[in-house]
C-alpha positions as CSV (number, residue, x, y, z in Angstrom):
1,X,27.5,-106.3,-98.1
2,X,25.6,-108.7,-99.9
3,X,24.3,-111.8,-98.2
4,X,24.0,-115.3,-100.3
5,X,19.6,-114.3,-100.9
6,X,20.6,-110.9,-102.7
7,X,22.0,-110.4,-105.9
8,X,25.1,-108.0,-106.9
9,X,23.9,-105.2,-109.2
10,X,26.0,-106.8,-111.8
11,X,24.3,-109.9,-111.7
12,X,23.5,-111.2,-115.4
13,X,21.9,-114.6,-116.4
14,X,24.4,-116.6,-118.2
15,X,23.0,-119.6,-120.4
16,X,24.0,-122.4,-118.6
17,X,26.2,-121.3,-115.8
18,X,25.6,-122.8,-112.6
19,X,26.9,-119.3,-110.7
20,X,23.9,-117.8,-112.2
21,X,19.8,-118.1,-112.1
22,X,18.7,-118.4,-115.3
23,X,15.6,-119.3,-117.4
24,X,17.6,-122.6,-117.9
25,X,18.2,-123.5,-114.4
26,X,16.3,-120.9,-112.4
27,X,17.3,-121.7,-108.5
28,X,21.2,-122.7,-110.0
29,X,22.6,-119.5,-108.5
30,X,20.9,-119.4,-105.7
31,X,22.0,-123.4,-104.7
32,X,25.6,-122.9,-105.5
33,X,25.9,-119.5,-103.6
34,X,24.8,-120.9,-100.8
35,X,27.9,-122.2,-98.8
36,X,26.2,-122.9,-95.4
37,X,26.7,-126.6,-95.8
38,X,29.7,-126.2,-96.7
39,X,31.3,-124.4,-93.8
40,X,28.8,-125.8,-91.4
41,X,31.3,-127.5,-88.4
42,X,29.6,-131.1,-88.8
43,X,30.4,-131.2,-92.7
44,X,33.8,-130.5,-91.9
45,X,34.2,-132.9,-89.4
46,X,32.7,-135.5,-92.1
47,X,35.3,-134.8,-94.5
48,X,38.0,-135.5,-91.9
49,X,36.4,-138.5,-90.8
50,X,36.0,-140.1,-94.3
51,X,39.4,-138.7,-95.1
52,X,40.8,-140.6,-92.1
53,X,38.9,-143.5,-93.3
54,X,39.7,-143.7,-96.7
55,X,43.4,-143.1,-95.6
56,X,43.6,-145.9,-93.1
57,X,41.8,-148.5,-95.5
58,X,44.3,-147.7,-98.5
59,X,47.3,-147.8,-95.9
60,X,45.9,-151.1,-94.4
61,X,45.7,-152.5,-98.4
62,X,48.9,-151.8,-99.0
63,X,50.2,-154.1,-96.1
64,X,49.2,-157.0,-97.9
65,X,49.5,-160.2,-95.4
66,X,50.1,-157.8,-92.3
67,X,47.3,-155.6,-92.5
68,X,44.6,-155.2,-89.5
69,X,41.7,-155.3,-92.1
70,X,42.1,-157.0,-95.0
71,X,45.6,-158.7,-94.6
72,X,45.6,-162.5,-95.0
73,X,46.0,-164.6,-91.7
74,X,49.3,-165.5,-92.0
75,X,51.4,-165.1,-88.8
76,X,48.9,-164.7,-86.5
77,X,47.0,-162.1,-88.0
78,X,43.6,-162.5,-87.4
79,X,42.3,-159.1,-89.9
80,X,38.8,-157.5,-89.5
81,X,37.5,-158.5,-93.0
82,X,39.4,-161.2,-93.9
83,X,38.7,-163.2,-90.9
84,X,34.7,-164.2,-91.6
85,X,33.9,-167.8,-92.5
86,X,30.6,-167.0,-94.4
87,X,32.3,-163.7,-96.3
88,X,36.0,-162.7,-96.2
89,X,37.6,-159.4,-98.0
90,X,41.3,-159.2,-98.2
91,X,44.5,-160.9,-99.8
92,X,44.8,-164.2,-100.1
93,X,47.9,-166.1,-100.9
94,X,47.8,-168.1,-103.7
95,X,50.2,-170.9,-103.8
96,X,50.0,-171.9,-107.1
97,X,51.2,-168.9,-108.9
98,X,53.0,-167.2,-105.7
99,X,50.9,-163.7,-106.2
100,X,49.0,-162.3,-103.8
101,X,45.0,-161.6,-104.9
102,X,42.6,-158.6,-103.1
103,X,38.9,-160.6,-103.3
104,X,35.7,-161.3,-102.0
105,X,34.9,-164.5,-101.0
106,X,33.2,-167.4,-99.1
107,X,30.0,-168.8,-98.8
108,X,27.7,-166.0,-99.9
109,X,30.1,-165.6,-102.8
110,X,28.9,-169.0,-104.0
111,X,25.5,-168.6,-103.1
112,X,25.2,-166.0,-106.0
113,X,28.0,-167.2,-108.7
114,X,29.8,-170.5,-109.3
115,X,33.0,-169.5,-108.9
116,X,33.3,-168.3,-104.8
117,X,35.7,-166.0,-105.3
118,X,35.2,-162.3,-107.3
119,X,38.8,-161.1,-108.0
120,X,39.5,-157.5,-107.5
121,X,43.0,-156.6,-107.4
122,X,45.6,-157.4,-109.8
123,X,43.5,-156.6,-113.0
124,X,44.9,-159.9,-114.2
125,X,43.2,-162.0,-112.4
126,X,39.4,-160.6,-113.2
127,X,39.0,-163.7,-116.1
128,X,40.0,-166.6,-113.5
């Protein structure tokens, strides 16, 4: 058996190929051998975290005005980022046009641009 510090007997240098060591890259094959990162418990448990995370914030944005984090206050709500007097992130309502608009904005907003409001989300709305 061959552990991830020995090489196979067939082992050949390939220009640039990040499987192999090389006068190129030298340590390349030995870096991307290695999976003890990889399989280690605690990177695991990373990627399930940020999975969870990343899963929970995109399901919370897609709520709109009901979401927990960035919904708008409407009803009640009262959402985690969208809540902050100095620097809210989260839909707002616009009344004018009837659309709802994913931004950052408040206080520190206008500290730093004229405008206190930096539209993310619709693309249409980036030029306003």
């Amino acid at each position: 058996m061959i552990t991830h510090t020995e090489k196979a007997a067939n082992d050949k240098p390939v220009y640039m190929d990040i499987w192999h060591n090389s006068a190129v890259c030298p340590n390349c094959g030995d870096v991307w051998r290695n999976t003890n990162q990889v399989t280690d418990p605690r990177t695991i448990a990373g990627w399930y975290v940020a999975s969870a995370v990343i899963g929970y914030t995109a399901y919370d944005i897609s709520l709109v005005q009901e979401g927990r984090l960035f919904g708008t206050r409407w009803g009640g709500n009262n959402p985690l980022f969208n809540s902050n007097s100095a620097l809210r992130v989260g839909w707002s309502y616009i009344r004018d046009t009837g659309e709802y608009v994913f931004r950052v904005g408040g206080p520190v907003v206008a500290a730093v641009k004229a405008n206190p409001h930096i539209n993310l989300w619709p693309p249409w709305w980036w030029l306003r």
